[in-house]
C-alpha positions as CSV (number, residue, x, y, z in Angstrom):
1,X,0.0,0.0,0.0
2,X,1.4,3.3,-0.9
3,X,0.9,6.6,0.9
4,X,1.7,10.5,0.5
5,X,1.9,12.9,2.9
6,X,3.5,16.1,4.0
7,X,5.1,17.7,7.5
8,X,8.3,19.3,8.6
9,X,11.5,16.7,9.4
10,X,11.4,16.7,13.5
11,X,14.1,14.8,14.2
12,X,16.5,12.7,11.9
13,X,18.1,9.6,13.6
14,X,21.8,8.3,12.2
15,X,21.8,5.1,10.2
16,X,21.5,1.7,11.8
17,X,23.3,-1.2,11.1
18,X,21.2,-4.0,11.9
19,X,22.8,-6.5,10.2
20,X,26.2,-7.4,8.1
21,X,23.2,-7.3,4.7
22,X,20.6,-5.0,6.6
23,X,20.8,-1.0,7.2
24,X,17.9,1.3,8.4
25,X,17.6,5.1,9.0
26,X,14.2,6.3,11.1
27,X,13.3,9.9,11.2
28,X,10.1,11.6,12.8
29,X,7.5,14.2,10.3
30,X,5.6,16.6,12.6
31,X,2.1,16.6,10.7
32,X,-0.3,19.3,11.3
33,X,-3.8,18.2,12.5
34,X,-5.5,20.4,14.1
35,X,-4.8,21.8,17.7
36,X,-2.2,19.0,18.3
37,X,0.7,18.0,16.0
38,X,1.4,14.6,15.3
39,X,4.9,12.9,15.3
40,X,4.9,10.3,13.2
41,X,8.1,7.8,13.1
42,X,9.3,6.7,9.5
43,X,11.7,4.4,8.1
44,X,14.1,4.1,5.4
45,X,15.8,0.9,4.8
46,X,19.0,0.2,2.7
47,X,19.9,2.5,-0.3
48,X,17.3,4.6,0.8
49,X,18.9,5.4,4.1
50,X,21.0,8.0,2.2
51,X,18.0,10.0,0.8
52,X,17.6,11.9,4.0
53,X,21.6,13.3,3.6
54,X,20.1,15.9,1.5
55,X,17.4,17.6,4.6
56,X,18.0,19.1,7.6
57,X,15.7,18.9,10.7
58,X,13.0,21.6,10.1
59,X,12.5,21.3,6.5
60,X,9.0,20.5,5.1
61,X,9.3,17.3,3.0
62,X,6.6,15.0,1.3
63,X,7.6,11.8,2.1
64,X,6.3,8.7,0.3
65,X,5.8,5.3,2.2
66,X,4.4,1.9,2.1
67,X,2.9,1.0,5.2
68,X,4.0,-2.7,6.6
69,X,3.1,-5.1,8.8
70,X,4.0,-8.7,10.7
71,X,4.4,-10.5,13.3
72,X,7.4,-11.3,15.6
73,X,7.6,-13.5,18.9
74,X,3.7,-12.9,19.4
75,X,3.8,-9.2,18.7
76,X,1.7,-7.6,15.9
77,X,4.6,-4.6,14.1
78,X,3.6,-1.9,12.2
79,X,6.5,0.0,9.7
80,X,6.1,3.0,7.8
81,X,8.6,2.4,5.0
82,X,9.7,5.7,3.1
83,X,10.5,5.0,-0.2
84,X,10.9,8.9,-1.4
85,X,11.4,12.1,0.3
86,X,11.3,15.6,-1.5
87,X,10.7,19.1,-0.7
88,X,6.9,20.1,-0.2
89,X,5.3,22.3,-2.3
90,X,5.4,25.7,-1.4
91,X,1.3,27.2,-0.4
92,X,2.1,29.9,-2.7
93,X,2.5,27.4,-5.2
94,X,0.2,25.4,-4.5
95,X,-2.5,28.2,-4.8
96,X,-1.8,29.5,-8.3
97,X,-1.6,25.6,-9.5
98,X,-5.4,26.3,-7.5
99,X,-5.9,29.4,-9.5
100,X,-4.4,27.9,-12.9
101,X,-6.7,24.7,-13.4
102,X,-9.9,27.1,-11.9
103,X,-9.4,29.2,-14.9
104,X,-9.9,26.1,-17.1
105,X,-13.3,24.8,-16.0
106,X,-16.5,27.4,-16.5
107,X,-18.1,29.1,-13.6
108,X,-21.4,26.3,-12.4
109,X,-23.8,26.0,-14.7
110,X,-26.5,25.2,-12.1
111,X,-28.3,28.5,-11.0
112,X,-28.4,28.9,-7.4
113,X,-31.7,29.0,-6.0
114,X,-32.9,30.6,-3.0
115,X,-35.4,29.4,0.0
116,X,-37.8,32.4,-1.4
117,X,-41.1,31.6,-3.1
118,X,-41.7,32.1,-6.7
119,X,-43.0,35.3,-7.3
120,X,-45.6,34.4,-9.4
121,X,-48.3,31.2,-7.7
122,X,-49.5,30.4,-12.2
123,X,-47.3,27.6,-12.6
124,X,-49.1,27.5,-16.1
125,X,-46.4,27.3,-18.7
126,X,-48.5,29.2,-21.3
């Protein structure tokens, strides 16, 4: 299953060697929702470890992921593999791409209607 989404880096961790074949890098996204932010812990595994060299903590990234899970000694694990990390779209950006494809579609060609009655009561089309 793949997964998008965006936040600002809040804490990147060093690589990990986990194993003589196996290397992991995990790094935290604070994602705005609402009153409270969450902190959400990714992980990149590999040759992807050394896609984070490029950000510093603080730096709003979109971050890609495949979300994993198994089981181990009884225990139900959940991973959120990052397969992709690059710099989020700026709002200013994002709001004339907003502006842009608005400009291509018509204005709705439903009238609005209001709660007031008719003015006229003949409903008589003739």
């Amino acid at each position: 299953m793949a997964f998008e989404v965006e936040g600002k880096l809040h804490r990147i961790f060093p690589t990990e060697q986990k194993s003589a074949s196996f290397s992991a890098r995990e790094f935290v996204l604070e994602i705005a929702d609402g009153n409270y932010p969450q902190l959400i812990k990714f992980q990149a595994v590999q040759d992807r470890c050394g896609m984070l060299d490029d950000y510093n903590e603080g730096d709003t990234v979109k971050v890609s992921f495949d979300l994993r899970g198994r089981e181990w000694n009884g225990k139900f694990l959940t991973n959120l593999n990052a397969w992709r990390i690059g710099a989020a779209s700026s709002s200013e950006s994002q709001a004339a791409n907003d502006k842009s494809s608005s400009e291509n579609f018509p204005d709705d060609p439903f009238p609005k209607f209001s709660d007031a009655p008719p003015t006229s009561t003949d409903d008589l089309p003739f």
